[in-house]
SERO-4910 file (N, C-alpha, C, O; in steps of 0.05 Angstrom, whole numbers):
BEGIN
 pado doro    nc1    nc2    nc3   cac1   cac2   cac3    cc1    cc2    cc3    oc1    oc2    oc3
  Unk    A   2592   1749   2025   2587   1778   2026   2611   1793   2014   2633   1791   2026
  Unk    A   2609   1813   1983   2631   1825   1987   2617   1853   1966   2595   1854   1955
  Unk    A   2634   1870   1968   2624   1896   1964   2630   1896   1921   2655   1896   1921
  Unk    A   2626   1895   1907   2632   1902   1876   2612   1927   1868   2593   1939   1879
  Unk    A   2628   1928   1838   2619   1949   1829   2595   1934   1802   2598   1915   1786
  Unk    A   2568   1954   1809   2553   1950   1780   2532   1970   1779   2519   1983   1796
  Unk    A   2532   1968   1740   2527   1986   1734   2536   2021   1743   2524   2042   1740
  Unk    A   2559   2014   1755   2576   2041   1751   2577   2044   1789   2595   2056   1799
  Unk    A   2562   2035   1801   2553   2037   1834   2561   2013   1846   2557   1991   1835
  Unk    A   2572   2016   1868   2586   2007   1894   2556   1990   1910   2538   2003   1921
  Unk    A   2556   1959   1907   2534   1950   1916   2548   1932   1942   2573   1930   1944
  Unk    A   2530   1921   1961   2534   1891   1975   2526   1873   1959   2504   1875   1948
  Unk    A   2543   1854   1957   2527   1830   1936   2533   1807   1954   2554   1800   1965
  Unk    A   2507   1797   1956   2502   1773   1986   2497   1752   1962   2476   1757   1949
  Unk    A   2515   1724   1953   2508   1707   1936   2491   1693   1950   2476   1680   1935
  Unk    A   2484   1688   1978   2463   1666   1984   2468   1637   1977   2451   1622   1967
  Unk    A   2484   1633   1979   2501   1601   1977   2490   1586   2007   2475   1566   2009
  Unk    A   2503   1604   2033   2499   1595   2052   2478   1615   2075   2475   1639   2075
  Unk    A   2468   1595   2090   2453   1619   2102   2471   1636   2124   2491   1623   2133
  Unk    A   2468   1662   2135   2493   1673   2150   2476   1701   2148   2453   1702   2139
  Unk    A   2494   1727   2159   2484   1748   2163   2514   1770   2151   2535   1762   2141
  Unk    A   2507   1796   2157   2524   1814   2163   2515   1826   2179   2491   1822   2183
  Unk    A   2530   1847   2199   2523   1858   2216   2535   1887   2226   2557   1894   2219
  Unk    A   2519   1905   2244   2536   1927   2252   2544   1923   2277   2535   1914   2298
  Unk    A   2569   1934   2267   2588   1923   2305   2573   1946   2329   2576   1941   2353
  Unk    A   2559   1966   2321   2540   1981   2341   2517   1968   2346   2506   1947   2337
  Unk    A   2511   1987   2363   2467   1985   2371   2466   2004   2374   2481   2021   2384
  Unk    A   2432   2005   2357   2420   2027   2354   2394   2031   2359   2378   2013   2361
  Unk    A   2388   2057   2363   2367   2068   2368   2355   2089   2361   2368   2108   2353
  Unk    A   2322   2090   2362   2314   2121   2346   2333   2127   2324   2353   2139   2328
  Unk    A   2327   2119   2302   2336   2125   2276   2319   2114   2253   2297   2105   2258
  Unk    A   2328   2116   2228   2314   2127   2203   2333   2110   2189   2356   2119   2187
  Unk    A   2325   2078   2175   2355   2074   2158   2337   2066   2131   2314   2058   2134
  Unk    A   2346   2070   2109   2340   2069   2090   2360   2061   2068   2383   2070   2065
  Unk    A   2344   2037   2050   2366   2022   2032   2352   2011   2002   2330   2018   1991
  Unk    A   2365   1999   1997   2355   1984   1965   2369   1967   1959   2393   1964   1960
  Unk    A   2342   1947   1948   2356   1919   1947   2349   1910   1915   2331   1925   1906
  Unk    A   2354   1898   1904   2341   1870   1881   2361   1850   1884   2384   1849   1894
  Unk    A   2344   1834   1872   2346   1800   1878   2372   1795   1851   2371   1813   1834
  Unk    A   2386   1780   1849   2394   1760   1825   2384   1743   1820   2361   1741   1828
  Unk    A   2396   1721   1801   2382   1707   1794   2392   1676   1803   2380   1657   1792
  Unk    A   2411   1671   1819   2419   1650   1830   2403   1641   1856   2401   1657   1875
  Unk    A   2390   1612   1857   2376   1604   1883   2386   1588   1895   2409   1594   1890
  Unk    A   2385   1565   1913   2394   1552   1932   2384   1532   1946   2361   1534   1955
  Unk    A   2396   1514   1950   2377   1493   1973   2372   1511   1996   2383   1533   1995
  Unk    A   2357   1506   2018   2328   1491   2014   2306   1506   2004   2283   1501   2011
  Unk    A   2314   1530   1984   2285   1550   1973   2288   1547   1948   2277   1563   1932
  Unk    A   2306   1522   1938   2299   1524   1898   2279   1530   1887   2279   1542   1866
  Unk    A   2257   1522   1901   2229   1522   1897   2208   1543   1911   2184   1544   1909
  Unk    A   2226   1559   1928   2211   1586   1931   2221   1610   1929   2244   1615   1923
  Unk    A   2204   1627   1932   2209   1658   1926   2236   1666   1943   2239   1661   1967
  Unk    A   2252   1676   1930   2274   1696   1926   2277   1706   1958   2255   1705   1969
  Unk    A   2298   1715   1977   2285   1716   2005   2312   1728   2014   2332   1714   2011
  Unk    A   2314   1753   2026   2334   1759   2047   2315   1772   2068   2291   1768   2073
  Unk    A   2334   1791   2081   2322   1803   2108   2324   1817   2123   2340   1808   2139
  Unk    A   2311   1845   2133   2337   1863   2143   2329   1863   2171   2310   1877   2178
  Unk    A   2341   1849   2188   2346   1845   2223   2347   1874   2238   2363   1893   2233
  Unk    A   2332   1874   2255   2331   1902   2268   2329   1905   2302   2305   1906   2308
  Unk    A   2342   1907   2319   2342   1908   2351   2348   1875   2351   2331   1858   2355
  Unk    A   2377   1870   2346   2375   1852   2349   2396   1850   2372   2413   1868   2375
  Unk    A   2394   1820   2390   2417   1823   2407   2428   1798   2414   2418   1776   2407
  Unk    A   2447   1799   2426   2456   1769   2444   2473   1766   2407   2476   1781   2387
  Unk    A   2479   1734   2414   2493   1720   2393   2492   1704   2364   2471   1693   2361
  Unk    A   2504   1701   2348   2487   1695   2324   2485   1665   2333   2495   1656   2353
  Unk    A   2465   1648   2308   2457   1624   2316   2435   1611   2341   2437   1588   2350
  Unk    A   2420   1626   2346   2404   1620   2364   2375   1620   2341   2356   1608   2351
  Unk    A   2373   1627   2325   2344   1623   2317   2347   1587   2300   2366   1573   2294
  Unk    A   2318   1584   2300   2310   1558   2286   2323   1550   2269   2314   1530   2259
  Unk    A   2354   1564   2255   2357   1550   2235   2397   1565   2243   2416   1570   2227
  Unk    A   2396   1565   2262   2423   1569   2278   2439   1586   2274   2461   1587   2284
  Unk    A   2425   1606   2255   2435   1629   2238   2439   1655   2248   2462   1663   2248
  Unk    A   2420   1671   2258   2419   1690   2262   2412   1698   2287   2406   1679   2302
  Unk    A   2408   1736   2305   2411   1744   2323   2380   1740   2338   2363   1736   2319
  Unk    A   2369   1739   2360   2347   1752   2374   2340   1774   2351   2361   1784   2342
  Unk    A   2322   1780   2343   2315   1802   2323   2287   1800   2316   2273   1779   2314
  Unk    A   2280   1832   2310   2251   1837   2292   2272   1830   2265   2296   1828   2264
  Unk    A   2249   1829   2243   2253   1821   2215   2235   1835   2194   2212   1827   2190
  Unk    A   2244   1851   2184   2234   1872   2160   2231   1844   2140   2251   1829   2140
  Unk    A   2217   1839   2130   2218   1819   2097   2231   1829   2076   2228   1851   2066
  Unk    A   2245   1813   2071   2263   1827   2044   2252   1805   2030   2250   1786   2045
  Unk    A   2243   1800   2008   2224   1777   1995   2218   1784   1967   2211   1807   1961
  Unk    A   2220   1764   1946   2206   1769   1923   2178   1776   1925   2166   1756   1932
  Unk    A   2166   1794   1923   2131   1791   1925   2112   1779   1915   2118   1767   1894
  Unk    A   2086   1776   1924   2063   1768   1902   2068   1732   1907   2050   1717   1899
  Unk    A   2082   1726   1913   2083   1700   1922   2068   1684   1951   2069   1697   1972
  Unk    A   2058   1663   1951   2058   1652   1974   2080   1650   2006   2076   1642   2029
  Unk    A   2093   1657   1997   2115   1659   2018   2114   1692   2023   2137   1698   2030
  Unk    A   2103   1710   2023   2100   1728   2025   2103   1766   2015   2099   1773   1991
  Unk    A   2108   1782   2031   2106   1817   2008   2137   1822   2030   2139   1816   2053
  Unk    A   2157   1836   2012   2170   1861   2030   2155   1875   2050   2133   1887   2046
  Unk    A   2169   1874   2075   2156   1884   2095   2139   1872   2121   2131   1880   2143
  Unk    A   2138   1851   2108   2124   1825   2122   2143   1834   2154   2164   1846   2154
  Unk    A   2131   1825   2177   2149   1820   2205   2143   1794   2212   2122   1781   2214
  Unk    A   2174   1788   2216   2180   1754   2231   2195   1758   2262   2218   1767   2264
  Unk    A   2180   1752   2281   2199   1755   2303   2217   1729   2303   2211   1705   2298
  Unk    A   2238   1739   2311   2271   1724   2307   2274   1708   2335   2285   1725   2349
  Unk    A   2271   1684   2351   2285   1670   2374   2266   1688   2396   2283   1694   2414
  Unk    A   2247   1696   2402   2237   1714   2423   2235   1750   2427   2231   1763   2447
  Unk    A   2241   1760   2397   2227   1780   2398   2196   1782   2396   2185   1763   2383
  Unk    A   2182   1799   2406   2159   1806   2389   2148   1836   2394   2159   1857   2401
  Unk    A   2126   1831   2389   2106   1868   2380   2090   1867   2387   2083   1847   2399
  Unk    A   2074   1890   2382   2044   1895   2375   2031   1901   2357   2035   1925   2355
  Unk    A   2019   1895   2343   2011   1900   2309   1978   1903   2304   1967   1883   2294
  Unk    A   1965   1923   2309   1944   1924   2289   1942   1897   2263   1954   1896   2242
  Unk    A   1927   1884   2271   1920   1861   2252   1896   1844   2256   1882   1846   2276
  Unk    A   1893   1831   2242   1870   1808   2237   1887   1780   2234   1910   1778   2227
  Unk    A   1868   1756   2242   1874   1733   2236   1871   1708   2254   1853   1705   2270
  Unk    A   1888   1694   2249   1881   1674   2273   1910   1656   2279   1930   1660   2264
  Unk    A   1909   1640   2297   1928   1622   2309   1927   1586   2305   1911   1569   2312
  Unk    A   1950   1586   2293   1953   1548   2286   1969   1541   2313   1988   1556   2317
  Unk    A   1966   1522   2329   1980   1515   2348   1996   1542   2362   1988   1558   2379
  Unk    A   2018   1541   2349   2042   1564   2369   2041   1584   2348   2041   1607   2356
  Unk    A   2038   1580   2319   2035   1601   2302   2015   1612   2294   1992   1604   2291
  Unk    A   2028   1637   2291   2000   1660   2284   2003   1672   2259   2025   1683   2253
  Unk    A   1986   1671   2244   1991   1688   2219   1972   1707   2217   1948   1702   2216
  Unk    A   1978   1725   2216   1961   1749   2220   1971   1764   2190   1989   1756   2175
  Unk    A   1949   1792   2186   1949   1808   2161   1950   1842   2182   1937   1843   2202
  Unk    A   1963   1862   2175   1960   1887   2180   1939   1890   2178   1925   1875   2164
  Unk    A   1926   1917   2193   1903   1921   2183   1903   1953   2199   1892   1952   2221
  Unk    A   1911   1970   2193   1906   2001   2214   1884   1999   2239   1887   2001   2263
  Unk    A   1865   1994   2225   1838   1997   2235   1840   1977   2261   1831   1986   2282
  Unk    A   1849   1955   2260   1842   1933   2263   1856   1930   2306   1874   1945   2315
  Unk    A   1843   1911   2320   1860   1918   2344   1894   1903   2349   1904   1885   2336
  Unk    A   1903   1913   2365   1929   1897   2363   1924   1867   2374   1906   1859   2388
  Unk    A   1945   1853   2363   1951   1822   2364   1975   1827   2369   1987   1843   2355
  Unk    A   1989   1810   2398   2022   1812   2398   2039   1786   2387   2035   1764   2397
  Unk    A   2059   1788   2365   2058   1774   2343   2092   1772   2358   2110   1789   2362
  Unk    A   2088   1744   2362   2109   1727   2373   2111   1729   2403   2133   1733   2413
  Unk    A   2097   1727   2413   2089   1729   2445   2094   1699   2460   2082   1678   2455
  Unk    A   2117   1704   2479   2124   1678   2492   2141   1676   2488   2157   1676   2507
  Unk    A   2149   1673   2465   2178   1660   2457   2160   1641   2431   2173   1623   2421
  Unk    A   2134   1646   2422   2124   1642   2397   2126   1641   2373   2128   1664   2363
  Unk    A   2125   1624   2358   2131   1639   2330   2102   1651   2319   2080   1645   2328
  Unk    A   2110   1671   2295   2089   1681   2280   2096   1690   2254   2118   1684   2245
  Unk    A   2081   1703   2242   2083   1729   2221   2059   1740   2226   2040   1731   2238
  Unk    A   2066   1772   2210   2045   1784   2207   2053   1797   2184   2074   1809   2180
  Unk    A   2028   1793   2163   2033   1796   2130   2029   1827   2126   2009   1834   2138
  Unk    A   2039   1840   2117   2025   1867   2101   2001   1866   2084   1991   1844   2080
  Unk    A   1992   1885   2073   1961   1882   2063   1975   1888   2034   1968   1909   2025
  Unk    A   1992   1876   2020   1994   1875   1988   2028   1873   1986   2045   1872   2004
  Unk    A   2030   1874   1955   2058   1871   1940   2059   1899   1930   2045   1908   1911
  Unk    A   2080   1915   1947   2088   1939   1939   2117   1943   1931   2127   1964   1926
  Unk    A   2129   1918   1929   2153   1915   1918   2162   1914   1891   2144   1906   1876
  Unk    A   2189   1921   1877   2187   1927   1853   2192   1901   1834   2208   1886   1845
  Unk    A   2184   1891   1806   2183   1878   1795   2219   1859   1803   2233   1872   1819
  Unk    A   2231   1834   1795   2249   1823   1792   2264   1838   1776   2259   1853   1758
  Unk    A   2290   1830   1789   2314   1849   1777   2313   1884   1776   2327   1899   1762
  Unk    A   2293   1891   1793   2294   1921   1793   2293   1934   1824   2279   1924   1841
  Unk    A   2303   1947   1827   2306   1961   1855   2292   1971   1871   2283   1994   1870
  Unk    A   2286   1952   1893   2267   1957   1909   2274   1982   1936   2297   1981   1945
  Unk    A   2252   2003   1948   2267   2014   1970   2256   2005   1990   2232   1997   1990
  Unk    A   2276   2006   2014   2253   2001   2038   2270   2020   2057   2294   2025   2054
  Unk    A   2248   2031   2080   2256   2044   2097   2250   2034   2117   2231   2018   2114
  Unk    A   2261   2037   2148   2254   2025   2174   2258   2047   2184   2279   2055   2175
  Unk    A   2245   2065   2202   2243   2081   2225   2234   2060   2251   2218   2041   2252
  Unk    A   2252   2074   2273   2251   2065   2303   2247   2091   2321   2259   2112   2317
  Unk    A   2229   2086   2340   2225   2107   2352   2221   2096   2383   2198   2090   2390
  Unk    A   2238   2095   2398   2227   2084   2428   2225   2054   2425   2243   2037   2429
  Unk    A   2201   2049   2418   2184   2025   2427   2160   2016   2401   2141   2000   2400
  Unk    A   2173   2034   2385   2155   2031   2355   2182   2028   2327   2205   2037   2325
  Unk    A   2163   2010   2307   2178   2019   2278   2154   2015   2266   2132   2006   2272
  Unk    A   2168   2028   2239   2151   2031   2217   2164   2018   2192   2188   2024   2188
  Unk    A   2148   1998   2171   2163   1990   2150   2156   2001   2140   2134   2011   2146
  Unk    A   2170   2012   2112   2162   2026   2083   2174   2012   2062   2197   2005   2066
  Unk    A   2162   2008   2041   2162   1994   2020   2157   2009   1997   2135   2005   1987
  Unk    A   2178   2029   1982   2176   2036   1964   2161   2070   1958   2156   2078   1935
  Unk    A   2156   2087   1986   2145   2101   1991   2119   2098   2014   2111   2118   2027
  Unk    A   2110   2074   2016   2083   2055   2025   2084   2048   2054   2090   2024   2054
  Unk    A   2081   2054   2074   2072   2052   2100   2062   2027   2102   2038   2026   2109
  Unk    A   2076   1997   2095   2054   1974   2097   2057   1965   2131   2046   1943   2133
  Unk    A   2068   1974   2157   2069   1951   2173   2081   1977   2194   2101   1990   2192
  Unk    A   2055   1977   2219   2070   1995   2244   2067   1967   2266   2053   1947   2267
  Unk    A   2091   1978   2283   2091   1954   2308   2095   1973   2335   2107   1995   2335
  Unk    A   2086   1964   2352   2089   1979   2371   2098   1959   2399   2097   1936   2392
  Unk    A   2105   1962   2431   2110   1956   2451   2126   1931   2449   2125   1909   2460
  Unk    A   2148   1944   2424   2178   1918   2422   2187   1909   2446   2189   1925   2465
  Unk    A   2192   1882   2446   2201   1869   2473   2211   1847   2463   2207   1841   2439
  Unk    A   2229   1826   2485   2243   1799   2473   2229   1786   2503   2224   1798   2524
  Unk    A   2226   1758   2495   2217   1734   2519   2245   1736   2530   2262   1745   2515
  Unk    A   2255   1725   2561   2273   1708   2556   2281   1695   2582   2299   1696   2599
  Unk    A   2252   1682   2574   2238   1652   2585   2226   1657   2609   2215   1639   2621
  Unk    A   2226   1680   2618   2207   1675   2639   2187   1705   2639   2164   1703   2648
  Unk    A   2195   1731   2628   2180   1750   2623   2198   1762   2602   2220   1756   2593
  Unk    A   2172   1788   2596   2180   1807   2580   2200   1831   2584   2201   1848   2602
  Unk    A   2213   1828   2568   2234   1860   2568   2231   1881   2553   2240   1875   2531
  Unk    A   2222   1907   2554   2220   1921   2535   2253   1924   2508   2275   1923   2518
  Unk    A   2251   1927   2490   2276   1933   2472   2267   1947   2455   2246   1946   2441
  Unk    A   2287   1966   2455   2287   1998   2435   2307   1999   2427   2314   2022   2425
  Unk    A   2323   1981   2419   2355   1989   2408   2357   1957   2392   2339   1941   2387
  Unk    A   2388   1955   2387   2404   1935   2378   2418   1942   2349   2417   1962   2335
  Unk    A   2433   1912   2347   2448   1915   2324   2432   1913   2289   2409   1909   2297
  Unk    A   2430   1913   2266   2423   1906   2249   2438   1889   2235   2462   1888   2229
  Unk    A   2413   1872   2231   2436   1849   2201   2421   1851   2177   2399   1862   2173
  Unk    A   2434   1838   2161   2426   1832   2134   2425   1800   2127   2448   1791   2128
  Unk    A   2409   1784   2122   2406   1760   2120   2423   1755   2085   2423   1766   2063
  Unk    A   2438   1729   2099   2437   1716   2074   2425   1694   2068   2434   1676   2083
  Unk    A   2400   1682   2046   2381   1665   2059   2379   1653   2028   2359   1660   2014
  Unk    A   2398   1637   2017   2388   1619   1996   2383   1625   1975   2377   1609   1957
  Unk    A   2387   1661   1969   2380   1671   1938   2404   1693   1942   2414   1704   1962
  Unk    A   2408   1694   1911   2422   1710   1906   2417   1750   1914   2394   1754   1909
  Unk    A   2426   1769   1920   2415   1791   1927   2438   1805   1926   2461   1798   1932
  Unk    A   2423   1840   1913   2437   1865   1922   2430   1879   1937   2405   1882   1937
  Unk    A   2448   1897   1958   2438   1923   1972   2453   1943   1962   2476   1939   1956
  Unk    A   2440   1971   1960   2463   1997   1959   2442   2020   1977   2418   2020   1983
  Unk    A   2466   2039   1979   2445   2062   1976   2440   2058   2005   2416   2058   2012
  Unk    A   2456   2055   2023   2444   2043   2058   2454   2069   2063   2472   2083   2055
  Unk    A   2438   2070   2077   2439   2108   2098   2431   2097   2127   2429   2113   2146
***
């Protein structure tokens, strides 16, 4: 992780060599953060062979290294993602080690996993319940072509967020909470990270 200059502007440039995070030494709550990312062009074991991939961590808490791959915090997960791919759209939500939601969606359940699709209309499904894993996809690729600057916004409000993708409302969640292991806790706050996950990536423009 280190900060350079391009094209004339002050970026984060996350090479994605190893997987790891950055983080804010606060927690937060009820707020509005808004950023921009594109990808480089350098990839990585173990995603040589898939789409492009960081991540922006949100209410997250406790210590890094507790999720499945020893990396990162308790956390919801905004998708930071090449789009249009099988691996998924910007915006996508992954609950992180025992967060989860409520999400308006469709779909169904493989063993412990759930993959579900947004859907407004649709009733809620709580997506990572237990200490479960899941996703729940957005309804399209509203992200901007490779090598060009994607925006995304996250609003938190209480016990809700909202992803935005480029202007695009793809993903509301509602009655945030973390397992931890024997019931639910409601969570409206935490720290944010930024994944570093095997591909090369920029951020600027963080408010």
């Amino acid at each position: 992780f280190h900060v350079m200059e391009l094209d004339g502007e002050n970026v984060l440039h996350i090479t994605g060599k190893y997987y790891g995070c950055v983080f804010t030494k606060e927690s937060y709550g009820n707020y509005h953060l808004k950023l921009k990312y594109k990808f480089g062009e350098d990839k990585f074991e173990p995603r040589l062979n898939k789409a492009y991939d960081s991540g922006l961590l949100y209410h997250s808490r406790g210590e890094c290294g507790i999720d499945g791959w020893l990396t990162w915090m308790q956390s919801h997960e905004l998708q930071v993602i090449e789009g249009g791919t099988m691996d998924g759209n910007p915006g996508d939500y992954w609950p992180i080690a025992g967060n989860h939601a409520d999400i308006r969606s469709e779909g169904r359940t493989f063993g412990t996993f759930g993959r579900y699709k947004y859907i407004p209309e649709a009733d809620f499904n709580t997506i990572g319940a237990n200490g479960t894993s899941g996703v729940c996809a957005v309804s399209g690729d509203y992200g901007s072509p490779h090598g060009e600057w994607t925006e995304v916004e996250l609003i938190c409000f209480e016990d809700k967020a909202i992803h935005i993708v480029n202007g695009t409302v793809v993903l509301v969640l509602e009655n945030s909470a973390w397992w931890d292991g024997e019931k639910d806790i409601p969570l409206t706050e935490g720290q944010i990270q930024l994944q570093s996950e095997a591909a090369e990536v920029y951020y600027k423009d963080v408010m």
